[in-house]
Phi, psi and omega in degrees: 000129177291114198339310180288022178240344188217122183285350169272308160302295198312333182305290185316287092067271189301321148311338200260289188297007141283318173306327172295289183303345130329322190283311193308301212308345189262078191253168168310347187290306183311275179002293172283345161317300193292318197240046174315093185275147140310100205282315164253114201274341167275329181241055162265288174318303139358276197269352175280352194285296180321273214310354211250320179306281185341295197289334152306315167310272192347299192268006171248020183070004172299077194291357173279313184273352184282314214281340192267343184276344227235123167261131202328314192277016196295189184193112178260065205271129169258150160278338167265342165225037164067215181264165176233085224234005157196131203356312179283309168316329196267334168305283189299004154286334202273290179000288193285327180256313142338287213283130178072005185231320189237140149252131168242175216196120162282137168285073185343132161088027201276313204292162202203117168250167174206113183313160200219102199271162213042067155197285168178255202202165170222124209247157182251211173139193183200142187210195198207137180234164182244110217252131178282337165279023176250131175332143184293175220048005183304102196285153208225123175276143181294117182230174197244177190216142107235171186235133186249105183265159182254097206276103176242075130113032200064017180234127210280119193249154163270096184288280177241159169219154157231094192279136164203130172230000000 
């Protein structure tokens, strides 16, 4: 007997294979997401040890050391102010807009690197910026990152970045 001729196996019919697929969609992938390990534990220490200098320049305006981190070739995408492609722009921009005005603040355990092989690395995260000329307690919405780092001979430049918040 055929499913369409009888609506009750078909009800049953559609139900099962909706719960199956419920069942797929919650696969281990969310999970490991979720419980994000390094595959390589040194050069997980490595860039998160960078990001933590950079960002320290960054929020104390040390524009010498922001500028070494930054490679002749970057490329800088923003979602509100689009891309940026050169070096000097995005320094006298962080000046102008930055120094003394915004802080940024890593979402603790966020970050997740992945080796780039011969090249370097590409690390993701999630942060938060603050803008200091808004009364304290302003709460600052969570925008993600990634930064595509550059390994030249051990010494590590930021190539790309895509900031969205």
């Amino acid at each position: 007997m055929s499913t369409m001729k009888n609506p009750i196996r078909t009800i049953i019919f559609n139900f099962l294979v909706l719960i199956s697929s419920a069942a797929v969609s919650q696969t281990p992938l969310a999970d490991e997401h979720q419980k994000y390990k390094p595959d390589n534990r040194k050069l997980y220490d490595t860039i998160v040890y960078m990001d933590s200098v950079f960002f320290a320049a960054y929020n104390t305006c040390d524009m010498e050391v922001q500028a070494e981190f930054y490679n002749e070739n970057i490329e800088f995408y923003h979602d509100q102010g689009g891309l940026i492609t050169s070096k000097q722009e995005i320094l006298e921009s962080i000046k102008k807009n930055i120094c003394g005005k915004v802080t940024r603040e890593l979402v603790k355990g966020s970050i997740e690197v992945y080796p780039v092989g011969n090249y370097g690395a590409v690390e993701i995260g999630l942060h938060k910026f603050h803008n200091n000329q808004e009364p304290a307690g302003t709460l600052s919405k969570t925008g993600k990152f990634i930064v595509i780092w550059k390994n030249d001979g051990g010494k590590w430049t930021v190539v790309r970045v895509v900031s969205i918040h």
